[in-house]
Residue, then its C-alpha position, 0 to 999 in steps of 0.5 A: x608176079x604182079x596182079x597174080x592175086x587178082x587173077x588165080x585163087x591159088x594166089x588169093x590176098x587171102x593166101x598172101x596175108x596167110x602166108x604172111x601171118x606163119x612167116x610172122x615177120x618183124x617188117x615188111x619191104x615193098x616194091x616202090x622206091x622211098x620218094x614214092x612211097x613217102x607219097x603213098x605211090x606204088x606201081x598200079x599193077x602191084x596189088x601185093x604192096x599196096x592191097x596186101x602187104x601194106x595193110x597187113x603191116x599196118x594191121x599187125x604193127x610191122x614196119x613197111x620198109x620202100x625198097x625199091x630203087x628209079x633212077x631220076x627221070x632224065x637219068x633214066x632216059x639217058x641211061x636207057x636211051x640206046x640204038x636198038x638193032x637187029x645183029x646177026x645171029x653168031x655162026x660159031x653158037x651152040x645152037x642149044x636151045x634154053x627155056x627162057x623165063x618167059x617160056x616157063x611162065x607160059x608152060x604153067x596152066x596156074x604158076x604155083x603160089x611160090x613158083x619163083x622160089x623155084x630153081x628152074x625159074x632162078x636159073x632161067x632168070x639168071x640166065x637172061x641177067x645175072x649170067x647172061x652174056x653180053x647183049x649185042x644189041x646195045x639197048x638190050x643189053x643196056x635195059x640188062x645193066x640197068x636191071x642188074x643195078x636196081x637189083x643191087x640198089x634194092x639188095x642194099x635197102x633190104x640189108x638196112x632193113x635186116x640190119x635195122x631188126x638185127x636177129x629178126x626176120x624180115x620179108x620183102x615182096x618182089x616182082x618174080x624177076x628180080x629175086x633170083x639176082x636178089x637171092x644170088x647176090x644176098x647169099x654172098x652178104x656176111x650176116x644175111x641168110x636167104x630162106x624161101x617163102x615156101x618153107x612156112x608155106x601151106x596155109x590151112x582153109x581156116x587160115x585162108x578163109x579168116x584173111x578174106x576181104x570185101x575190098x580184095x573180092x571187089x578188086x578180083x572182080x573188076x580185074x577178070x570181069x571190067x578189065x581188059x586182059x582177062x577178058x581178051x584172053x578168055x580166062x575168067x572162071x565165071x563160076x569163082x567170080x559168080x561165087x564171090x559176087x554172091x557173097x557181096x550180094x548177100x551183104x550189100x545187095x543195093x550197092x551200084x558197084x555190086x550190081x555193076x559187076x554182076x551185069x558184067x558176069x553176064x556181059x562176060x557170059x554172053x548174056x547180053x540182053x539181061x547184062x543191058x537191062x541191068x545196066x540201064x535199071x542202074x543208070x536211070x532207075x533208083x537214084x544213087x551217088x556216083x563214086x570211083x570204084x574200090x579198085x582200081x584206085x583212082x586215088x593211086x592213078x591220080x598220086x602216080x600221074x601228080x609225081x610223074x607231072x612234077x619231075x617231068x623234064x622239059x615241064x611237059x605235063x600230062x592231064x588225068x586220063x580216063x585210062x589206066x594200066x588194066x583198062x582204057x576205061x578204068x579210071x571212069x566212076x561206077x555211073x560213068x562206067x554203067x554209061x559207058x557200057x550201054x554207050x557201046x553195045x549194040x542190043x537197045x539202040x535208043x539206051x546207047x543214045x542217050x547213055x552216049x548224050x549223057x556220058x559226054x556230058x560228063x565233067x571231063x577235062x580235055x584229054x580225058x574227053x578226046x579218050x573218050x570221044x576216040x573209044x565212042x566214035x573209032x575209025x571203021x577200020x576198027x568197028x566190028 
């Protein structure tokens, strides 16, 4: 499941990159078509290719092999470019009521590390793909076929990579949706054996605590603490967060992005008072050089933004944002984002005033200023 890294301990990178090392495997396939990675570009959300399974190969020596598969952009479009209706329901239906994939996920308080192993979850994804009928709304059911085919163009790519290590175990990183096909439709590949994560799996203390990472403790940071979803949901586990924020302290304890981070566990807390008084000793108390921050990886937004732009049919061209797939501000820098924060709070109206003089202020480009200018001044609709 992608980002689950960033969002349960149970599936740490730690965990992974631990899990990697008992599976101990000669490459490693990945979630990004080859064109993309030939530009280092992988889906943002997948944080298991690019912050996990990349680095370890490379660390270890392995192949990283791109396994997945897009269609060109405009094939895409014409592919999927279907009417969407509403048909009636069928009067001679079972009426049986089946657990989707979807429901299972949401059944889970913590989806186990290797819950797509599992065969209810095989079953409930097949259902919906591999053996579902026919869809009589023709858009769904042409985003079924189109899975199905991906699926088989990725099943085609990891036969290589099994065929390029003959005798030698190989890995591949998956979304969650795609490996009951990918198992169902392997199975059947002479000189293929299909085994499950979950056979090396149960990883030691010690193995976990040896794979941890600062680059990892900052992206699980920002993730519950600075982004959008973990907040709105109200799932984040303060007191872990509070944990690894101790031990980027006790190594670093002056650095803006560390104490940027902090303020928002007690922003996130409810603590506003001390989270604007530590925003504000940020922005325009010991001087210190801006920069982007670990994660999310502007450096990725920016390589995915440039190849979308560079095979944009009809030449039309999108400039950077400020927003990203885990936030409507997460491509501002560590400053930007300090600004930001007391631009929109309500406790010290005089700091909000001039963070907001300041922040507009900002080197932005055209769009990236009309997001932001949208965010400072929404409609009154909108306004708590």
């Amino acid at each position: 499941m992608h980002s689950a890294q960033l969002e349960y301990a149970e599936h740490s990178p730690a965990r992974i990159r631990a899990l990697l090392n008992r599976i101990d495997p000669a490459a490693v396939g990945v979630e990004t078509p080859p064109q993309w990675y030939a530009e280092d570009v992988y889906f943002e959300v997948a944080y298991e290719s690019y912050g996990v399974a990349v680095p370890w190969a490379r660390e270890k020596g392995r192949e990283v092999r791109p396994v997945d598969w897009t269609a060109d952009p405009l094939e895409q479009v014409n592919a999927l470019l279907w009417p969407a209706v509403n048909p009636e329901p069928d009067p001679g239906g079972s009426g049986e009521e089946r657990i989707t994939y979807e429901d299972l996920l949401q059944s889970w308080d913590v989806p186990p590390l290797l819950f797509a192993d599992t065969p209810e979850w095989h079953d409930a994804v097949n259902r919906s793909y591999a053996n579902a009928d026919a869809n009589p709304n023709p858009y769904g059911e042409a985003g079924r076929r189109y899975m199905l085919y991906r699926n088989l163009m990725i099943a085609r790519e990891i036969v290589n990579m099994a065929a390029d290590h003959e005798g030698k175990r190989v890995v591949v990183l998956i979304g969650a949706a795609h490996k009951p096909d990918l198992d169902l439709f392997l199975a059947t590949v002479p000189n293929i054996v299909v085994r499950q994560a979950s056979e090396w799996d149960g990883a030691t203390a010690a193995e976990v605590a040896a794979e941890e990472r600062r680059a990892d403790h900052l992206a699980i940071l920002w993730y519950n603490l600075a982004g959008t979803r973990r907040i709105k949901d109200g799932d984040v586990d303060l007191t872990r967060m509070d944990r690894l924020l101790a031990g980027l302290e006790k190594a670093t304890p002056l650095d803006p992005e560390v104490r940027f981070l902090r303020a928002r566990w007690h922003h996130v807390r409810g603590d506003t008072a001390r989270a604007v008084a530590q925003y504000a000793a940020l922005a325009w108390g010991q001087t210190w050089e801006d920069r982007p921050f670990t994660f999310p990886d502007v450096g990725l937004y920016k390589r995915m933004m440039d190849w979308s732009n560079a095979y944009a049919s009809m030449g039309q061209t999108v400039e950077y944002g400020i927003d990203n797939v885990f936030s409507p501000v997460g491509n501002l820098t560590v400053r930007q984002r300090v600004l930001y924060e007391l631009a929109t709070q309500e406790h010290d109206p005089a700091a909000r005033e001039r963070a907001r003089h300041e922040l507009l202020a900002e080197p932005l480009n055209v769009r990236q200023r009309q997001q932001l200018q949208a965010l400072l001044n929404p409609p009154a609709a909108e306004q708590p």
